[in-house]
LOPA-105793 format. One record per residue (C-alpha): x, y, z. Coordinates in nm, 3 decimals. Example, Ala and Ser with C-alpha at 12.3 -4.5 7.8 and 13.67 -1.06 7.14 Angstrom:
2
      c1      c2      c3
   1.230  -0.450   0.780
   1.367  -0.106   0.714
This chain:
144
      c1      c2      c3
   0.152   4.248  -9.963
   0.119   4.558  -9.738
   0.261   4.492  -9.402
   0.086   4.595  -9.082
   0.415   4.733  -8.951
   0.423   5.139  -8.937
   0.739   5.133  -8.746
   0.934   5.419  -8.842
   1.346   5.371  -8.746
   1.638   5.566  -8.714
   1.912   5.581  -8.992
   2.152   5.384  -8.754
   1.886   5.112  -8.568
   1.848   4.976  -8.967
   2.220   4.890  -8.989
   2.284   4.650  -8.695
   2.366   4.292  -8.808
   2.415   4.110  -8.491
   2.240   4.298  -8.267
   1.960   4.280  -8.046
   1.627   4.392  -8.234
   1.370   4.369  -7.923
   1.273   4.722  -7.961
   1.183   4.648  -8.354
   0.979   4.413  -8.212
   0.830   4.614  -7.945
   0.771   4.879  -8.184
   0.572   4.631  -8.408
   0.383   4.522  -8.135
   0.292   4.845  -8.036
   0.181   4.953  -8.424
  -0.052   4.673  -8.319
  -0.184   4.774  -8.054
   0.061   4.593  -7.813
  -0.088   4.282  -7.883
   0.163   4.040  -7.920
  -0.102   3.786  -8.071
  -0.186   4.011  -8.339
   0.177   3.994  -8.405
   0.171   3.643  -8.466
  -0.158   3.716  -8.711
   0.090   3.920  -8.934
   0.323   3.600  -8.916
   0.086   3.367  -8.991
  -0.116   3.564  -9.289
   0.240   3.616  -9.410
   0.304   3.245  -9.453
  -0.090   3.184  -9.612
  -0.036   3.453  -9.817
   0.338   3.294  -9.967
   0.217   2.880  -9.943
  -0.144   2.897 -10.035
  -0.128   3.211 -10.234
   0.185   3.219 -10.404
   0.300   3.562 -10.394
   0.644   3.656 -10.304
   0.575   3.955 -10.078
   0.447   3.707  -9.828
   0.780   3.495  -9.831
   0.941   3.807  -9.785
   0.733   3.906  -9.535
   0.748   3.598  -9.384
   1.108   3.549  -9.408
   1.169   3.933  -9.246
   0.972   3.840  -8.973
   1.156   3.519  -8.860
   1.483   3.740  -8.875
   1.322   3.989  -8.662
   1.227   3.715  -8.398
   1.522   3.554  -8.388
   1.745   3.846  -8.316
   1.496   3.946  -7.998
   1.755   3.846  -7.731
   1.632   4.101  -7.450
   1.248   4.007  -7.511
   1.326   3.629  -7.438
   1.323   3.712  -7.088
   0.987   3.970  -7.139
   0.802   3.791  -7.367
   0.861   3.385  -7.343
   0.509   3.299  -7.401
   0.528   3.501  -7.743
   0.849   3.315  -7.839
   0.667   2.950  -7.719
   0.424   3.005  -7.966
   0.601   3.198  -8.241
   0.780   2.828  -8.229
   0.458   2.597  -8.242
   0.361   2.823  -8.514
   0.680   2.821  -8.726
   0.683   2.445  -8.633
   0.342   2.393  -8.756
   0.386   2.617  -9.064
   0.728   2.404  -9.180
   0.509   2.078  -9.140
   0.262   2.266  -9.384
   0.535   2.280  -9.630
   0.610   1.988  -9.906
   0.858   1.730  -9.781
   1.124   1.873 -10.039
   1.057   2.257  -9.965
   1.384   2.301  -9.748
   1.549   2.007  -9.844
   1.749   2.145 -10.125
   1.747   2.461  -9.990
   1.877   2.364  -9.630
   2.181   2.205  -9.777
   2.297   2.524  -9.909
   2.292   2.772  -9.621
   1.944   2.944  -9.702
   1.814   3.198  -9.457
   1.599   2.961  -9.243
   1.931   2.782  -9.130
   2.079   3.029  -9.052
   1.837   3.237  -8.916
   1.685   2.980  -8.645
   2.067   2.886  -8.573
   2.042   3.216  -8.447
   1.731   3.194  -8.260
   1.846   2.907  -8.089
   2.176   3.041  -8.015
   1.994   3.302  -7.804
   1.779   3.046  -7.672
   2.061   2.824  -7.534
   2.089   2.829  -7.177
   1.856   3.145  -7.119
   1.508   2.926  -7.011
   1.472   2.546  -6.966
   1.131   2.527  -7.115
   1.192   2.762  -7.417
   1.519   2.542  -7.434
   1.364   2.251  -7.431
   1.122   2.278  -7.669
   1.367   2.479  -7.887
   1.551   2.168  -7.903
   1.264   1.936  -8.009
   1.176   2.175  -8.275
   1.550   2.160  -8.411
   1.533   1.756  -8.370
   1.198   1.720  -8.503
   1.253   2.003  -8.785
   1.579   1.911  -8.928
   1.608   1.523  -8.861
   1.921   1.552  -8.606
């Protein structure tokens, strides 16, 4: 699967565990035309593409795109209705998944876990709203 992104990085931006990627993002929305829906499109296609099609490059797709939104710590405060609905979309797209997709794959640290443990770590604290439903999403999500 070809992604829409045309983002072009520096050497060092590609090496920053940790670190806040907003401008990745901002540069994706931008290859876009700075339409943040259209960057939800490429999220969602990504996930038809990997449940209903089958094909790996959409998982991976999919998967690179949740790590890029959850490391977005400056555009919380620029872009909450974005991350509002990147939520009710990744909420909606895990209820799309069979009952045993993440299951077996929760238990042992996979990339979701970890990745939205993140997200919500970044979350915490910064917006009541985005907080809020943050934590019904982890509740509903992962049965805690």
């Amino acid at each position: 699967m070809e992604s829409a992104c045309c983002c072009h990085f520096t050497e060092e931006s590609k090496y920053r565990p940790g670190i806040d990627n907003s401008d990745r993002l901002d540069l994706l929305a931008k290859s876009l035309g700075n339409n943040y829906n259209e960057v939800l499109a490429e999220f969602q296609y990504a996930f038809v593409v990997f449940l209903i099609g089958q094909v790996y490059d959409g998982y991976d797709q999919w998967k690179r795109l949740i790590h890029l939104f959850s490391s977005c710590r400056a555009a919380l405060v620029t872009h909450e209705k974005f991350f509002l609905e990147y939520l009710m979309t990744l909420f909606f797209q895990i209820k799309q998944c069979p009952d045993d997709f993440f299951v077996d794959v929760l238990s042992k640290d996979n990339f979701l876990s970890t990745t939205l443990a993140w997200f919500f770590a970044n979350v915490e604290g910064w917006f009541f709203i985005l907080n809020f439903v943050g934590n019904r999403f982890w509740i509903d999500i992962f049965h805690i």
